[in-house]
Structure formats: structure tokens, C-alpha cells
N, C-alpha and C positions, 0 to 999 in steps of 0.2 A: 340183373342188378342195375343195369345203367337206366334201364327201363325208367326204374321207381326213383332216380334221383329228381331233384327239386333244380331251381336255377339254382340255387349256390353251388349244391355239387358237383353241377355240369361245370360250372364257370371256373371252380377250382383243378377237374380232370381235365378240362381243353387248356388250362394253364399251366398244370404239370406237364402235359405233351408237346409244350410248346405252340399250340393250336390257338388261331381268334377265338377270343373268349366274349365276344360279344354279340348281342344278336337277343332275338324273344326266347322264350323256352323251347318251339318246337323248332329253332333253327338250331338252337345248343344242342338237342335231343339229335340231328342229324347230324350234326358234325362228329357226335359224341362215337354215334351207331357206325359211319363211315371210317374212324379211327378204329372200332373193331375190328370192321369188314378188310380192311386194309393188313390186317395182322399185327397188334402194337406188342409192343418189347414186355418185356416180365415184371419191369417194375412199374409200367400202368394198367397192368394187370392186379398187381398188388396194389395200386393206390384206390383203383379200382373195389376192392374187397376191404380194402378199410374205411372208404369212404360208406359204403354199404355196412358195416360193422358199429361206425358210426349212427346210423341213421337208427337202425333195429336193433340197437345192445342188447334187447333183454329178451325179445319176443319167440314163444316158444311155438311155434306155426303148427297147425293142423290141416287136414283138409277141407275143413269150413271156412277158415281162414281164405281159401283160394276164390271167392265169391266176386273178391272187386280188385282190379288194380289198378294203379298211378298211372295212368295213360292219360294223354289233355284230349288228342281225337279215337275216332274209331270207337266200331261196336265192342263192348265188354261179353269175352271169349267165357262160357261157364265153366264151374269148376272139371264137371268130367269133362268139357273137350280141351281142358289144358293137364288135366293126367293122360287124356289119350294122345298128345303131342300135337295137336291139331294147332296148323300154323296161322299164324296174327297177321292181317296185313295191316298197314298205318300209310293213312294218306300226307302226304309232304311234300313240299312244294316244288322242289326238285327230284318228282319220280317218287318212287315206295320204297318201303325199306320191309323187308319180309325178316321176321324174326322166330326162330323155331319157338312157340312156347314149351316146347320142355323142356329147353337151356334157362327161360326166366323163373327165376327163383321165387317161391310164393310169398307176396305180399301182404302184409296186415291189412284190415280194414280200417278204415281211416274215417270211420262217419262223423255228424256231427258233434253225437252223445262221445265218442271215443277220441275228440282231439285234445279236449284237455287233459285226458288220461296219461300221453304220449309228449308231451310240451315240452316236457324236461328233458326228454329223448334227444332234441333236434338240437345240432351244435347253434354254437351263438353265432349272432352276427358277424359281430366285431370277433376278432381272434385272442384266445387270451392273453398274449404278450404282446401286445399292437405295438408300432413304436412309436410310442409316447416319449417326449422328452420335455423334461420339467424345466421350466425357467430356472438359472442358478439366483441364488439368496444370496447378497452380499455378504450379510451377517455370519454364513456360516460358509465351511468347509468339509467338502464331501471325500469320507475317506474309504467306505464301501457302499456296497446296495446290498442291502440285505434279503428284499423282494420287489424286485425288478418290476417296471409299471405292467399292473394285470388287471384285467378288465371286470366293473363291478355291471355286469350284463343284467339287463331285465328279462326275466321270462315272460311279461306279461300276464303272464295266471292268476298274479295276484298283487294288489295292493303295496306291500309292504317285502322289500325284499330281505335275503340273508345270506352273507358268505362268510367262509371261514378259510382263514391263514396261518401259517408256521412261520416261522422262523427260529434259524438256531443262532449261537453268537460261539466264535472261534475263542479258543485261550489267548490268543493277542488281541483278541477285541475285549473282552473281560478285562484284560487287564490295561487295555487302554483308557477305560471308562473308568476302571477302578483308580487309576493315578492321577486321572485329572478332577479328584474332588477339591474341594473348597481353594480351587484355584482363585474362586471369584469370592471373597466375602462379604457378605452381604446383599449378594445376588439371591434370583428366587431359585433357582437351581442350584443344587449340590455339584453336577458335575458341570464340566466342559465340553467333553464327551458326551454325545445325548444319542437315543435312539428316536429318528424323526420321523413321522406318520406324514404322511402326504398326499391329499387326493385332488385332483383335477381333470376335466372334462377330456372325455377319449376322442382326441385329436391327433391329428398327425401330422399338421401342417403345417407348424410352427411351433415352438418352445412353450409350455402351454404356466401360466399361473395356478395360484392353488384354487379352488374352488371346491367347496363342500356340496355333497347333493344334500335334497331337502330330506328335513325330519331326520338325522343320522343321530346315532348312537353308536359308542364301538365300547367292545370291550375287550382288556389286552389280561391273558390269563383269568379270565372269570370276574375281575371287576372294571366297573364303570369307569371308562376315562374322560377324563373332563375336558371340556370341549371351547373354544372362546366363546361367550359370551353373545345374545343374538342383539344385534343393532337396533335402535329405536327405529320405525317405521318411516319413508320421504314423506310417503304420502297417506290418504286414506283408503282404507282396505287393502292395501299391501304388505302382501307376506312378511312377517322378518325376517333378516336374513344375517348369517352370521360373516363377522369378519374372515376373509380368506388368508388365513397363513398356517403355516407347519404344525403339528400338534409333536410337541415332546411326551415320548410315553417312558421314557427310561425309569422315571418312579414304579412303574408297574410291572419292568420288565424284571425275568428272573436273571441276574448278573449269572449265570454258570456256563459251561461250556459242554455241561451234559442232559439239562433239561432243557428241550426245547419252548419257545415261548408261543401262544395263541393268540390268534385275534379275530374277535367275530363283528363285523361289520353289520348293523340292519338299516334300511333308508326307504324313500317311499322311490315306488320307480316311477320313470315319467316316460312317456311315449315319445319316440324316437330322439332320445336321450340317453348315454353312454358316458361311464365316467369310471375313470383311474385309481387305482389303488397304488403305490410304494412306499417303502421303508429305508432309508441310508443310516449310514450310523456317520455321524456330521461332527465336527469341533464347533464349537459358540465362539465369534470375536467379539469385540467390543468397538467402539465410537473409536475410541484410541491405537486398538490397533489399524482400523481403518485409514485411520490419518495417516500413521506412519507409512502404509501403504501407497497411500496419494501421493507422500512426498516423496515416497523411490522411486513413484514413474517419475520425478525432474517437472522443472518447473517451465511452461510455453514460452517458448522468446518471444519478448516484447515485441517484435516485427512484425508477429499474425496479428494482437492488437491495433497496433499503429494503421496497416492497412484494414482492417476492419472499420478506423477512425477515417482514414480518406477517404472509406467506401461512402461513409455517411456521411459526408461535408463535402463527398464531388458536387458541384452543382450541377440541378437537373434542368434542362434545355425546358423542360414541358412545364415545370412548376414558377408560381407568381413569383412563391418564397423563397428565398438563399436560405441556405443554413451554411453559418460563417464560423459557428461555435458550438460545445456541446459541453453542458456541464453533467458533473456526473460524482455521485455521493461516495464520501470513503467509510459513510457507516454503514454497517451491516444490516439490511432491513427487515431480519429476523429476530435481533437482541438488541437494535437501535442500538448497538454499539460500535468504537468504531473497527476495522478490519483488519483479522490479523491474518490468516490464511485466505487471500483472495481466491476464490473461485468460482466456476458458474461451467454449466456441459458445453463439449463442444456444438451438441445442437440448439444453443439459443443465439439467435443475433443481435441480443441487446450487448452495451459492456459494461453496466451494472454488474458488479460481484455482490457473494454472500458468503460470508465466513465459512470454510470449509468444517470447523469443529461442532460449531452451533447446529448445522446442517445435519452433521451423521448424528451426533447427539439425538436431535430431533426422531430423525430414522428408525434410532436406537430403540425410542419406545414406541414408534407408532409409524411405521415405513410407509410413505405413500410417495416416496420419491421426486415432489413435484417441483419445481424450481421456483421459489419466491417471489421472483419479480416476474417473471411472466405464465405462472400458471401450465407451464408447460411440461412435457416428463423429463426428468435429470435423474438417470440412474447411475449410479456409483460410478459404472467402468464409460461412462460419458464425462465423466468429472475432470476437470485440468485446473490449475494451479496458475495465474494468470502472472508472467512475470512482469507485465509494465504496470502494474498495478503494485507489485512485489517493491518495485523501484522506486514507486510514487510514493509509497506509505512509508520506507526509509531513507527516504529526502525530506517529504516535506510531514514536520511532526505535529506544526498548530493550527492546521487546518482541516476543516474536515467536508470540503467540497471543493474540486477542482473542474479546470476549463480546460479541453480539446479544442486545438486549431485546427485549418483546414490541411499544416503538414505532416501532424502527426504530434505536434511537439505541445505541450500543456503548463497551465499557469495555477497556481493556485488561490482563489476563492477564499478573500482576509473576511471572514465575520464583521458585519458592523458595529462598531463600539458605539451605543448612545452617549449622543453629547454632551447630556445634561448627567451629570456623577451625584452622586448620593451627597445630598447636602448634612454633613456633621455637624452637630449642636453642644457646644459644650454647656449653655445654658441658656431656660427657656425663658429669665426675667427679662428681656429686653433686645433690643435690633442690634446690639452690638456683639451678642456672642452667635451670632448665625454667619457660615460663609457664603457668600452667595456666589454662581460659576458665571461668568463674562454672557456665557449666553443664554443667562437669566435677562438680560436687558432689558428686555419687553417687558418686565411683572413690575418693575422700577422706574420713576422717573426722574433720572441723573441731570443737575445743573453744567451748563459750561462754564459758570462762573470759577473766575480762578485758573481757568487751563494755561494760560498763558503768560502766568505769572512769573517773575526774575527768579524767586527764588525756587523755583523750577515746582513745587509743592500743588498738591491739587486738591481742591477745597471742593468736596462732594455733599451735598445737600441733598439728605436722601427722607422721601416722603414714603411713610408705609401705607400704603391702599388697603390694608388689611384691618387698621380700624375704621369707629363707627365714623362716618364724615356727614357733612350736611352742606350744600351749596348756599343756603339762604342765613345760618346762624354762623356769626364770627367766632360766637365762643368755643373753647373747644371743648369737646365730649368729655362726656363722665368718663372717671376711669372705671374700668373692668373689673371687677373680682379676682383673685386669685383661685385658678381650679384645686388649690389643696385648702382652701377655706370651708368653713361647715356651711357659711350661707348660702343660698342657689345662686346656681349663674341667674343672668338675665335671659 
């Protein structure tokens, strides 16, 4: 039996034994053969017979059958001299290992024509519960697993692959799903409760996102579940590809607690590429409940601010420039409005915030987490609530830019009011219903005559530039027309 394993099996029985499992195949093959020879315990004996049980499920052997065996050296022993027991020797690099052939059990033929016959025989790569763990979704809350991450394996055989999945739902899961309908109205889902489809790439090494394989179709109880949407292409001749997030199949699921529900998976398989199936049964939150969320972690003492502010206004020995000051906006540069929930993650180093409401909002219909002002990742459980900001914005109400000193301590940034004020007209017959503002002075040229007269009075002689003038003729100009007369202007 050990004979005929492959390097997986070998790698898997020196690792049940506790044995190095590492090495080429004919060094596995000795180590395998030496744990016989040695006497091993009954239960690698039995891993042994099912790993073999494994490999040949179905093959029903004959004596023709005994023609070839899985051996990498050494001459191929014929069928009568392995019914008459005639012993195998096998060259190896530490000495021979002499194995009685009529303790090795007879082997399938494994030719060309017959490997793809046998394909589906050989266990998968990847293990079918690998442990996969899926990135958590802010937006929701996981309250079972329904079909714990399993592997959608390629056989290679063929193009386009297919698996098929169960699951059942408990009388409290039924009736979880069932009480939390039209919690949300006007939302696109009926419940709160949802059953949530999730597939991403078979990893182990990290918390993994959602990720679709190519070409997928699933169906949950025999009809078609609809799938997001495939993204317009970056570039030219590239694939599309669909947004990666959760598929709700609760519409399609059967709500009982006595029929179980289906799901047939098909997708195109890709060479050495592995990817995840699971199911949770999830609660939906909202933008709002999020926030409340934010605000029971408590708001950051202004102190990590303030020293984040000397960080950046130490002066540096190496640099031409001082930075003596740092202004910094109170509107939010996502709704250009100004800030009512400051926040920003704890992994960005600017102190620019962005409204914490607008932000999950955002999320809300289209998560990509990315923090406004610098482009960088801000996910939920990095989010903080900045409280010297919290301080600033109810202190100071009519401004909406302020200034960082070098101790931490800040001023506020007055708006400039233009000097020149809207000139009111109560009437446009003449110079006398217009006010004009002091620092109009330049458009006018004011007399001193009179300024310093007893009776304190000031006699202002005011020339309007605004009509027709002529340096050479004394007379003075035609009058104007009036613009509410039928005749044309000039």
C-alpha cells in the first residue's frame, strides 16, 4: 500500500507519525518503508489503509490489473512473479529496502489513456475545510456559519467546474430571520437577518476578502442567483471583473427548519488557483448604527492630537524651512461641509479629519474604506473620534479654518471680509441717490476746498468720470437718454 502512494500521501503518513515529512518522493518512500520496518502502532496502520482506500475507492482489481506498479526505480516485477511472491528489491540511497511482493497489494494501471479516467479518484490538494478565515464586514454581524469555509478544488479535467452544497437552518434561525423583516423600510432587503454567500481565494495566511472566481454562476435551491454586477473594464482587453462583496441569498433560501437548502456552484477553473466557499447567517447594520458604535469606543484625548501637532512643528536641524504654524480646515472634505463627528484612523499622520457620518454613509453603499484626505486604508475598527478637534468646533463657531502653534495651542483663521460692501441704490436718476464706501476714493476726485472751514461743514465737489468728457471742448456734453425711453441709446 505504501508502495503505491504519491508524495502527498507519503507527506500526510510521516506527518500523522510524527516523522520529517519533507524530502523528494524516494526519500519519503524510505522513511515511509523504515516506519514499517520499525513496527508502527495500529493507528498508522489504519491511516495507512485509508489513505490507500482513498486513492482506489472504486477499483475492482483483477489479475491483469497486476501488469504495472507505482514504483519511481527499479525493474517492473511481472504479474506471475508477484502471485508467486517473488521479492522486489529497490535501490535507495541509504541501502535497499527489500519488500515481500506478496504483502503489496495489486495496483491499478495508471497509463496514459487511463489517467483521466481516475482524476476524480485522487484527493484534492488543498483540504476541504482549509482554514480559511474571512475578513469581518463592518456592516454586518455574524451570528452562525452555516457551511464553514470549503474548498471549490479544480480537477483540472475539464474547463468549467461544479460543486454542490447543503445546508439546513435551525427553528431559532427561522425564526430569527423571520422577525427581523421590514425592520428596515425602504430598504432593498426585506429582512435584517440574511443568509450570506461568500467566496474568496484559498488562503491561509491572513484573513482573506471576498473575491469571486471567474465565469461563476450559483444556484441556491434550483434557481439563479443574481450576482453583482461586472465592472467596466481599466484597461483594453481586460477581463471584467465583478465587484468583490457578500451575496445575500435569503430570497432564495427555503425559510424551514425541515427542508434542507441547495447550492450549486459552476466557475471556470484556473491553474494553480483555489478558492473558498461559506455561508453565515449575518444581521445587516446601518451608517447609524455604526456611528453609535464609534461613539461608545469614547472620544481620543486631545493630548495624542496636540503631540502629533509638536511632532510636526518640531523644527528639523536638516531642513532650510521652519514650520512655525499649520493651518488645518474644520470642513469636511467629503460634503465640503463643516465637521460634526471628527474623525480620521488611527493609521494616518495627517490631522485633517472627515466627518465620521458622511464617511460610513459613503461605505454604506459602496465600501472601499479609503480615507479622504490621504488616499490611504481607513477601516472601521481604525476609526477614532478626535477629541481636540471635538473642543475646537465647540469653541470656536464662525470660523471654519484654524491655526496650530508650535505648543500645541491654536487660533482661529477670521475669513476676510472684502472692503468694498455692496453699493445700494435707491435711485438711478442721478449722483445723488448712490452711496459710495470711503474706499471708493480712487474712482472719485474729492476737493479740499472747504475742509477747514469755522463752521466745521465740508463742501465736497464731486466730478463723475463716468460721463462723456472731452479735454479740448469747454461745453459740456449732450445729455444721455434715459434707458427706459423708446429711442436708442447712443
Amino acid at each position: 500500500m505504501v508502495m503505491s502512494f504519491r508524495v502527498s500521501e507519503l507527506q500526510v503518513l510521516l506527518g500523522f507519525a510524527g516523522r520529517n515529512k519533507s524530502g523528494r518522493k524516494h526519500e519519503l518512500l524510505t522513511k515511509a518503508l523504515q516506519l514499517l520496518k520499525s513496527g508502527c502502532s495500529p493507528a498508522v496502520q489504519m491511516k495507512i489503509k485509508e489513505l490507500y482506500r482513498r486513492r482506489f475507492p472504486r477499483k475492482i482489481l483483477t489479475p491483469s490489473d497486476l501488469s504495472m506498479l507505482h514504483i519511481q526505480a527499479g525493474q517492473l516485477p511481472s504479474a506471475t512473479a508477484l502471485s508467486q511472491g517473488t521479492v522486489c528489491h529497490l535501490p535507495y540511497d541509504h541501502g535497499s529496502a527489500t519488500v515481500a511482493a506478496a504483502l503489496l497489494p495489486p495496483v491499478p494501471v495508471l497509463g496514459p489513456k487511463h489517467e483521466a479516467d481516475v482524476q476524480h479518484l485522487s484527493p484534492p490538494i488543498h483540504p476541504v475545510h482549509p482554514d480559511v478565515k474571512m475578513k469581518r464586514l463592518p456592516f454586518y454581524d455574524v451570528y452562525d456559519e452555516l457551511i464553514k469555509p470549503t474548498t471549490l478544488a479544480s480537477t483540472n479535467s475539464q474547463r468549467f467546474e461544479e460543486a454542490h452544497f447543503t445546508f439546513a437552518l435551525t427553528p431559532q434561525q427561522v425564526q430569527q430571520i423571520l422577525t427581523s423583516r421590514d425592520i428596515l423600510p425602504g430598504a432593498k432587503c426585506d429582512y435584517t437577518v440574511q443568509v450570506q454567500l461568500r467566496f474568496c481565494l484559498c488562503e491561509t495566511s491572513c484573513p482573506q476578502e471576498d473575491y469571486f472566481p471567474p465565469n461563476l454562476f450559483v444556484k441556491v435551491n434550483g434557481k439563479l442567483c443574481p450576482l453583482p454586477g461586472y465592472l467596466p473594464p481599466t484597461k483594453n482587453g481586460a477581463e471584467p471583473k465583478r465587484p468583490s462583496r457578500p451575496v445575500n441569498i435569503t430570497p432564495l433560501a427555503r425559510l424551514s427548519a425541515t427542508v434542507p437548502n441547495t447550492i450549486v456552484v459552476n466557475w471556470s477553473s484556473e491553474f494553480g488557483r483555489n478558492y473558498s466557499l461559506s455561508v453565515y447567517l449575518v444581521k445587516q447594520l446601518t451608517s447609524v448604527m455604526l456611528l453609535q458604535k464609534l461613539r461608545a469606543k469614547g472620544i481620543r484625548n486631545p493630548d495624542h492630537s496636540r503631540a502629533l501637532i509638536k511632532e510636526k512643528l518640531t523644527a528639523d536641524p536638516d531642513s532650510e524651512i521652519a514650520t512655525t504654524s499649520l493651518r488645518v480646515s474644520l470642513m469636511c472634505p467629503l460634503g465640503k461641509m463643516r465637521l460634526i463627528v471628527p474623525c480620521r484612523a488611527i493609521t494616518c499622520s495627517h490631522l485633517q479629519c472627515f466627518d465620521a457620518a458622511l464617511y460610513l454613509q459613503m461605505n454604506e453603499k459602496k465600501p472601499t474604506w479609503t480615507c479622504p484626505v490621504c488616499d490611504k486604508k481607513a477601516p472601521y475598527d481604525n476609526l477614532i473620534i478626535d477629541g481636540l478637534f471635538m473642543e475646537i468646533l465647540n469653541s470656536c463657531i464662525d470660523c471654519d479654518e484654524i491655526q496650530f502653534m508650535e505648543d500645541g495651542s491654536w487660533c482661529p483663521m477670521k475669513p476676510k471680509k472684502e472692503n468694498q460692501e455692496i453699493c445700494q441704490a435707491s435711485a438711478f436718476n442721478g449722483i445723488e441717490g448712490l452711496v459710495f464706501p470711503p474706499a471708493a476714493s480712487s474712482l472719485y476726485m474729492v476737493s479740499s476746498e472747504g475742509m477747514n472751514s469755522s463752521e466745521g461743514k465740508k463742501k465736497v465737489e464731486v466730478i463723475d468720470l463716468t460721463l462723456d468728457s472731452s479735454s479740448d471742448e469747454e461745453e459740456p456734453p449732450a445729455k444721455k437718454q434715459c434707458p427706459g425711453s423708446s429711442t436708442a441709446l447712443p
